[in-house]
Biotite code that builds the C-alpha atoms (Angstrom):
import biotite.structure as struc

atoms = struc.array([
    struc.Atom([0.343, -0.813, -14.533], chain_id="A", res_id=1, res_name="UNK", atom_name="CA", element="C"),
    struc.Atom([-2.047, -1.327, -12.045], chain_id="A", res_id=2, res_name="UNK", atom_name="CA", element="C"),
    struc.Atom([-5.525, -0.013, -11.837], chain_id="A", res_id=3, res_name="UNK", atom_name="CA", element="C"),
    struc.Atom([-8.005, 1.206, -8.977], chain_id="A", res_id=4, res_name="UNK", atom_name="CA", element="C"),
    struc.Atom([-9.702, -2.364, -9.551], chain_id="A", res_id=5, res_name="UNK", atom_name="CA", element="C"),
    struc.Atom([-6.873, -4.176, -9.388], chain_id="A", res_id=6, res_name="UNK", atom_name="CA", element="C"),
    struc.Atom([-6.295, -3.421, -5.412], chain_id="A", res_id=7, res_name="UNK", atom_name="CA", element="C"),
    struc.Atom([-7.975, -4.444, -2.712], chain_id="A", res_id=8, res_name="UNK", atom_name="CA", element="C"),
    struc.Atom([-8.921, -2.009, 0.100], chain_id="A", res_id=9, res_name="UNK", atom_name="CA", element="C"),
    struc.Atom([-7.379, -2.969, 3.735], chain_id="A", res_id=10, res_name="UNK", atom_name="CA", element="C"),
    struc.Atom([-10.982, -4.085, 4.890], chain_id="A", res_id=11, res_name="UNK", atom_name="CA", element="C"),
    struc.Atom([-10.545, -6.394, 2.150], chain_id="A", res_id=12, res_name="UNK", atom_name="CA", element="C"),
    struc.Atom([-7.492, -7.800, 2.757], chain_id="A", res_id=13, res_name="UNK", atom_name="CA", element="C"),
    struc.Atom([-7.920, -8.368, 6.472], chain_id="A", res_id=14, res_name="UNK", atom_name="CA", element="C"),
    struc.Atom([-11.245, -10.197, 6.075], chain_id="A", res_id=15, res_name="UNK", atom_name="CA", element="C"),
    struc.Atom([-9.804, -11.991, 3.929], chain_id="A", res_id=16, res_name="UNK", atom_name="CA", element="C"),
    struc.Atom([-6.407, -12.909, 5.580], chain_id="A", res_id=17, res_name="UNK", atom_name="CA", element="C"),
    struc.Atom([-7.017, -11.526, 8.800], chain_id="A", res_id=18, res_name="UNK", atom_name="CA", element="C"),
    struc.Atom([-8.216, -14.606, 10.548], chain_id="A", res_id=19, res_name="UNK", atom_name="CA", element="C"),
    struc.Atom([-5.057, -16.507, 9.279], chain_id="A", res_id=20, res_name="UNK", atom_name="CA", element="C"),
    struc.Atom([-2.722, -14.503, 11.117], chain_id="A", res_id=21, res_name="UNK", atom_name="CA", element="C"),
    struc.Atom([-4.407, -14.039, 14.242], chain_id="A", res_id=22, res_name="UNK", atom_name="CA", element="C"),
    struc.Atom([-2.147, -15.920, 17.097], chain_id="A", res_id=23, res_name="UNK", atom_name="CA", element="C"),
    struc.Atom([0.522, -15.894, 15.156], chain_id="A", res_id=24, res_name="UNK", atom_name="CA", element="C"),
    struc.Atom([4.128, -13.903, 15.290], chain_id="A", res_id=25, res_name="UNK", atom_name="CA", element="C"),
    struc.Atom([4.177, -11.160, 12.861], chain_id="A", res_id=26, res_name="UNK", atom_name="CA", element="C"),
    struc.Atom([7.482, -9.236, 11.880], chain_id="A", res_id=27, res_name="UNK", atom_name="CA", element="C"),
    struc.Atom([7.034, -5.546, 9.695], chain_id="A", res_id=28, res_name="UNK", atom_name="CA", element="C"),
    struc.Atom([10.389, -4.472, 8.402], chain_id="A", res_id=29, res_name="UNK", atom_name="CA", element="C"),
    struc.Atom([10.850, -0.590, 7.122], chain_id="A", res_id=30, res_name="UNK", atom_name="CA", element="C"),
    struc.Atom([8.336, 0.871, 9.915], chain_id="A", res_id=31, res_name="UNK", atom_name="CA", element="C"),
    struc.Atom([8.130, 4.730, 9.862], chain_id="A", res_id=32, res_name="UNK", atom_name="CA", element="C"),
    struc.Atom([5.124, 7.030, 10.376], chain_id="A", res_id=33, res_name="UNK", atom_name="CA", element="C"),
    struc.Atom([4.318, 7.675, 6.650], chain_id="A", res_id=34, res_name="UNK", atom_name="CA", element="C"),
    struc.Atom([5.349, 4.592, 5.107], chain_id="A", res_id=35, res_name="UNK", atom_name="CA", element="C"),
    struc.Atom([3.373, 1.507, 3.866], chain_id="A", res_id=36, res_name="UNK", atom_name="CA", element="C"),
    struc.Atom([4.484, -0.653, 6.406], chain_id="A", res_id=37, res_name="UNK", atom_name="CA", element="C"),
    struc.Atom([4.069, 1.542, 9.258], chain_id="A", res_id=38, res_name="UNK", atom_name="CA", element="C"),
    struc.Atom([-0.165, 1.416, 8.083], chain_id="A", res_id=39, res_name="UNK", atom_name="CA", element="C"),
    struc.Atom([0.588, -2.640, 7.485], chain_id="A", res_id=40, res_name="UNK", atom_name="CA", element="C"),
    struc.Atom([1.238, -2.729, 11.370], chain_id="A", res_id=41, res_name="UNK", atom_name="CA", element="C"),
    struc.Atom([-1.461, -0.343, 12.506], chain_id="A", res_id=42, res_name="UNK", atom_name="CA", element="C"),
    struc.Atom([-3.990, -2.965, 10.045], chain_id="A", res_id=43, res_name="UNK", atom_name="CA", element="C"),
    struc.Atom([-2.584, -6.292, 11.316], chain_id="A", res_id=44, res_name="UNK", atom_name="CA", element="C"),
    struc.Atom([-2.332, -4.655, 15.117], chain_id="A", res_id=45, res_name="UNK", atom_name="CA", element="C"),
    struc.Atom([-5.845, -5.091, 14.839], chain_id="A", res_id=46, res_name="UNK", atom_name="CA", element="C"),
    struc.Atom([-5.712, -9.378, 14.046], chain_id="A", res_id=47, res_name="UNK", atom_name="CA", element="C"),
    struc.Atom([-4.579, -10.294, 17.151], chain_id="A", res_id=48, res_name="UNK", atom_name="CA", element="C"),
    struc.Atom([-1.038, -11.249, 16.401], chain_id="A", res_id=49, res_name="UNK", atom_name="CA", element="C"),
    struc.Atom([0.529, -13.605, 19.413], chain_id="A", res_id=50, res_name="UNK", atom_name="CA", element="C"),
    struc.Atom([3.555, -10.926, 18.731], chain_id="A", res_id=51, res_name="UNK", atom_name="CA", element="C"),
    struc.Atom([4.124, -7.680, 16.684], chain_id="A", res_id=52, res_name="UNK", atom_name="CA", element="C"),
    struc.Atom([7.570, -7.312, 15.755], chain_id="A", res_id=53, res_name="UNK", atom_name="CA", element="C"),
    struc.Atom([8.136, -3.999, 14.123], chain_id="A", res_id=54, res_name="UNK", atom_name="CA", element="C"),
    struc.Atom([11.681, -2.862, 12.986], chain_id="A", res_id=55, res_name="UNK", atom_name="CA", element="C"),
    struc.Atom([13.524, 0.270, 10.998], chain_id="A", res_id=56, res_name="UNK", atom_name="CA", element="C"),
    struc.Atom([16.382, 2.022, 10.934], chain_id="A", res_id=57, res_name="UNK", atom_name="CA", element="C"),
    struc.Atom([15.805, 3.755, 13.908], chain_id="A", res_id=58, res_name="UNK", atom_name="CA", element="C"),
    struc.Atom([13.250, 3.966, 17.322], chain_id="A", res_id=59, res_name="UNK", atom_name="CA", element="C"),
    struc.Atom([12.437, 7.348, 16.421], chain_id="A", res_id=60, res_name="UNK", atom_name="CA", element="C"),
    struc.Atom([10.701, 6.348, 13.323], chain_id="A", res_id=61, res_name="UNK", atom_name="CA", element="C"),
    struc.Atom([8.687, 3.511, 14.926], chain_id="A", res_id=62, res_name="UNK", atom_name="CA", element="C"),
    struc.Atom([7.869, 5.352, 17.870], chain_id="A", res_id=63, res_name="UNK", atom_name="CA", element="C"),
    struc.Atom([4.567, 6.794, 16.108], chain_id="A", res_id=64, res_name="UNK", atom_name="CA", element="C"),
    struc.Atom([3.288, 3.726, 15.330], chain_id="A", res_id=65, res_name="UNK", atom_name="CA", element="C"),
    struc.Atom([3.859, 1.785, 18.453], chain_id="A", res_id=66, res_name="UNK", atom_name="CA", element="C"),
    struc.Atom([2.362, 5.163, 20.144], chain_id="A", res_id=67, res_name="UNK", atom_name="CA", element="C"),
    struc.Atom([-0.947, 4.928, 17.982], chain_id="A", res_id=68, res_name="UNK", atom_name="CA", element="C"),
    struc.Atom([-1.062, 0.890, 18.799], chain_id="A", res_id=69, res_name="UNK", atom_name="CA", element="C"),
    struc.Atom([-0.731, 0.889, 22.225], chain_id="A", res_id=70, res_name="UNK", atom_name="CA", element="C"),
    struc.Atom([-3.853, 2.599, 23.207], chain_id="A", res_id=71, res_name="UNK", atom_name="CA", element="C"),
    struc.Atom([-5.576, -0.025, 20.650], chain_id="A", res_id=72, res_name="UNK", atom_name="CA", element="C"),
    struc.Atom([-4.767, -2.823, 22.413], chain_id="A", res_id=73, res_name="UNK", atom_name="CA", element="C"),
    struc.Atom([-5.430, -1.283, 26.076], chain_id="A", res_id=74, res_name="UNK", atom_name="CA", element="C"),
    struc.Atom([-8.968, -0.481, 24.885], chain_id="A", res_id=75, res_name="UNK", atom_name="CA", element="C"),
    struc.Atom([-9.239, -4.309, 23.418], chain_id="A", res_id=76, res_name="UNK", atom_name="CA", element="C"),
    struc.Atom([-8.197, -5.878, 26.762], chain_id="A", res_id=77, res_name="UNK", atom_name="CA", element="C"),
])
């Protein structure tokens, strides 16, 4: 079982990692508004991927996502 210590926090991760997969393509299966990969792509939206790939079963459930990163990466440019 894992404990509280045992995971890192997203800050974490993408200061740790982050810098790794800036530039680079990045595909996110199983995308939906209350899943763990639709917060994956919000936190990696924010490395600077060359290309965000997000996928799921349907548009409708990536549509949130893509609608929250969008204005992200208008304010970055």
């Amino acid at each position: 079982m894992l404990s509280e210590q045992n995971i890192l926090p997203s800050e974490a991760i993408l200061e740790r990692y982050g810098t790794r997969l800036a530039g680079k393509t990045i595909f996110i299966t199983g995308v939906s508004k209350d899943s763990i990969a639709g917060e994956l792509a919000l936190q990696l939206s924010n490395v600077n991927p060359a290309l965000l790939i997000l996928s799921a079963r349907s548009e409708s459930r990536v549509e949130p996502i893509v609608e929250k990163i969008i204005p992200m990466w208008l304010l970055d440019s």
